[in-house]
C-alpha positions in Angstrom: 15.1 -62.1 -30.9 14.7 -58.4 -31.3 15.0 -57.8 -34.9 15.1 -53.8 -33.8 18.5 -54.2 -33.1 21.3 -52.4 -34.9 23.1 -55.8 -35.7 19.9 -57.1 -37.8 20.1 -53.9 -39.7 22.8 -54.3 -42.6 20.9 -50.9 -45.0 21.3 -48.4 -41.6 23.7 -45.7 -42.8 26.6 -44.7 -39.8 28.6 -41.4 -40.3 32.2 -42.9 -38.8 34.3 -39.0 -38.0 37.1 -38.0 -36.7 39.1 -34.7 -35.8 42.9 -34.1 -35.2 43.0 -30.6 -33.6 46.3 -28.0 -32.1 45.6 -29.5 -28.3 43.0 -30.7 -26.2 41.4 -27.3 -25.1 37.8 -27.6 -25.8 37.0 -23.9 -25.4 39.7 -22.3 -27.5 39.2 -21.2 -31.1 43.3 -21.4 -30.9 42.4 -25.1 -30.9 41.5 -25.3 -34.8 41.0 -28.9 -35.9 43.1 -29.1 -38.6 41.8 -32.8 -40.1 38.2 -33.6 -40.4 38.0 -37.5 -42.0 34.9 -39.1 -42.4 33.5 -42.2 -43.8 29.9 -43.1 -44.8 29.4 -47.1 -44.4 26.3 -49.1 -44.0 27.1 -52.7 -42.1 28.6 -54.2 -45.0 30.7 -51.9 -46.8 32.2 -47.9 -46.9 30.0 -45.8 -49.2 32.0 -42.8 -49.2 35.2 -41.6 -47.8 36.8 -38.0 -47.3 40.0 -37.1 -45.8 40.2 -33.1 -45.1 43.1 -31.3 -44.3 41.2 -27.8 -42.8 42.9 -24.5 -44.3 44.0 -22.3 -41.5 46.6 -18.8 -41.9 47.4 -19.1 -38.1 48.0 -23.0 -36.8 49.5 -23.1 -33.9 50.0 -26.8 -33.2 51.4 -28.0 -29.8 54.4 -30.0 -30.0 52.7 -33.0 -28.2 50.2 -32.8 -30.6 52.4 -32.8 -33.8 54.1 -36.0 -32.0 51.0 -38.0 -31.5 49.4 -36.9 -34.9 52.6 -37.0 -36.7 52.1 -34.1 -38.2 53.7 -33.0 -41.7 53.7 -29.6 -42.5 54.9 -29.9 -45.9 52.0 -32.2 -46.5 49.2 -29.7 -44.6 50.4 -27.0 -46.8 49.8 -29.1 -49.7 46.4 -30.9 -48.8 44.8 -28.1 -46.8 41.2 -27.0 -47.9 39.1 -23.9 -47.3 37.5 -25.1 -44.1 34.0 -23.8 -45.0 33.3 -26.2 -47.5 34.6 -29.2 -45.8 32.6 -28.6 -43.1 29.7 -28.1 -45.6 30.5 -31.5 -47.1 30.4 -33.2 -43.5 27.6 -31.7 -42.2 25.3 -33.0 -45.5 25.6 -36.1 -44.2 26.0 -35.1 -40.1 22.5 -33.2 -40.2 20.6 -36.2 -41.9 18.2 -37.8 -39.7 18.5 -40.9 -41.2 22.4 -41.2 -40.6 24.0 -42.6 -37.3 27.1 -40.2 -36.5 29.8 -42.8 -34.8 33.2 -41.5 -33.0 35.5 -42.7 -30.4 35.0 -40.4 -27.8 33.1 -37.8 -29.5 30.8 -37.1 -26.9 33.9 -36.0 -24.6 35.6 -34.6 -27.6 34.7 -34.3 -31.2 31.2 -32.6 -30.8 33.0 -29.7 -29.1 35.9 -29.8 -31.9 32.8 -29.7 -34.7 31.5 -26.9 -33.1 34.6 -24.8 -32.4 35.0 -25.4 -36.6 31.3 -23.9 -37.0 32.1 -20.9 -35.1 35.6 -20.1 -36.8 33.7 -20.3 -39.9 31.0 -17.9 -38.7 28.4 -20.4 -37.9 26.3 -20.7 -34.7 26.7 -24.1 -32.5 24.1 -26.9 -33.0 24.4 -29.8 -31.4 20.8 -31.2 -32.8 22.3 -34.4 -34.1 23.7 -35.9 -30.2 20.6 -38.0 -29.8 21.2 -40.2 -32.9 25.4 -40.3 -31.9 27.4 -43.4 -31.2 30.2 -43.5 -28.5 32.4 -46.7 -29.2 34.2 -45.5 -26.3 31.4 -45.2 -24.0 30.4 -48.7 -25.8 33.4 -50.0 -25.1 33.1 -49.5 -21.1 29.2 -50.8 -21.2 30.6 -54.0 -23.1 33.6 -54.5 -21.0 31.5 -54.2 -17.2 28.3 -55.8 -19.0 26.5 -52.2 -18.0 23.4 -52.9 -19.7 20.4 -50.0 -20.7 18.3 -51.8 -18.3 15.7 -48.8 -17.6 15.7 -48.8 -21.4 16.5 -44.4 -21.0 17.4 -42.3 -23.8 20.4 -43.9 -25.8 22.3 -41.1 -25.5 21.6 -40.4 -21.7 22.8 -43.9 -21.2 26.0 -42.9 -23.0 26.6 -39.8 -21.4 26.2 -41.6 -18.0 28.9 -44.1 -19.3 31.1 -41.4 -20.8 31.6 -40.4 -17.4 32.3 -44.1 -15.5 35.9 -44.1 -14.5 37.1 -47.8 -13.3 41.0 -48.3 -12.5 42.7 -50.9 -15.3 39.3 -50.3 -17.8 40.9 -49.9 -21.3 39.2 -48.4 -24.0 41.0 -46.6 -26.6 40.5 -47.4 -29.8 44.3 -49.1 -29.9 42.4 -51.9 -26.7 39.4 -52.2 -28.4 41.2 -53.1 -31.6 43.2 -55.5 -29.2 40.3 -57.2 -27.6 38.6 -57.7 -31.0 41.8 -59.4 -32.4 42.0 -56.6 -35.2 45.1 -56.4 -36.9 46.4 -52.6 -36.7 49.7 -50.4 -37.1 50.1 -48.7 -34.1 52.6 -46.0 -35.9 49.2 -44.8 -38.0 46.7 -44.4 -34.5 45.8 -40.7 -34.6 45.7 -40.0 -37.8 41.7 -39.6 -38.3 41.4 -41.4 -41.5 43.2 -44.1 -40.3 41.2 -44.2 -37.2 38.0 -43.8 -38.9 38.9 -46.6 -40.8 39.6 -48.9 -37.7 36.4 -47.9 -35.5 34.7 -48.9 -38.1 35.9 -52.0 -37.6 35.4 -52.2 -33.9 31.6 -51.0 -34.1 30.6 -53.9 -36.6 31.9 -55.8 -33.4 30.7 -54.1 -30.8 26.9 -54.4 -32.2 27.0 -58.2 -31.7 28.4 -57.8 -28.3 25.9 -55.7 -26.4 21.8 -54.8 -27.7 21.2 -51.6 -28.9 
């Protein structure tokens, strides 16, 4: 048994995150995230939770978007924070070295979104934290085709090499990995990053007892 294994460690500290943006453009500052959640959970309970609406004078959010996010604009207006110190907030905890930084499908998505929000608040990009990250999605394919680290590479090289595998009929959004888990979910909340969050954290307690890393 390899106690080294995530599953066997129940203090390890994962940074669950999310981001609901304007579209999916992932080299436009027009595409401002405009909700940043996060949760901070060790394997047996959430330690801290933030749900950020992000403060911006010029949104311009694609229809689409505002249909799959369900966006309220009476409630953005009321909720929405100076995006500075939210991001401030979430990169406390997303620059510790000690903290696992979880997402579904952040390395095709969310890492970008993070650092579109650095530079519209004047900051440089960094991606230093990628090599500690956590792709359920890319976990997701490895567990579903049993594609195991066997050359025992980089974590995060093996994910990147299944954030690209394309298979026809594979599944793994967060709504099939909630199915195949048997974990009970409203579909009418998906895409709304704190409820997500909430969910993928869920599925990655799962995940760790269905594949070794």
């Amino acid at each position: 048994m390899n106690e080294n294994l995530l599953r066997f460690n129940k203090k390890q500290k994962y940074l669950i995150f999310d981001y609901e943006t304007c579209n999916l453009n992932l080299n436009s500052k027009d595409n401002k995230p405009w909700q940043l959640s996060y949760i901070v959970a060790d394997f047996n309970k959430i330690l801290e939770e933030q749900d950020f609406y992000l403060k911006w004078e010029d949104l311009k959010i694609s229809d689409e978007a505002k249909k799959i996010t369900g966006f309220n604009q009476s409630k953005y207006k009321k909720l929405a924070k100076d995006p500075a110190e939210c991001l401030k907030s979430f990169e406390g905890w997303l620059y510790n070295k000690d903290i696992i930084p979880v997402g579904h499908n952040i390395l095709g998505f969310d890492l970008y979104i993070h650092n579109i929000h650095r530079n519209l608040c004047g900051l440089k990009p960094d991606f230093s934290y990628i090599d500690r990250c956590i792709d359920t999605n890319c976990i997701a394919k490895a567990v579903a085709e049993n594609i195991k680290n066997k050359n025992q590479t980089s974590r995060i090289s093996w994910q990147y090499s299944l954030n690209n595998f394309r298979k026809r009929r594979l599944k793994t959004s967060l709504k099939a990995c909630a199915n195949k888990y048997k974990i009970e979910f409203d579909e009418k909340k998906l895409h709304n990053a704190l409820y997500d969050i909430n969910l993928n954290y869920q599925v990655l307690k799962k995940q760790l007892w269905d594949i070794e890393i």
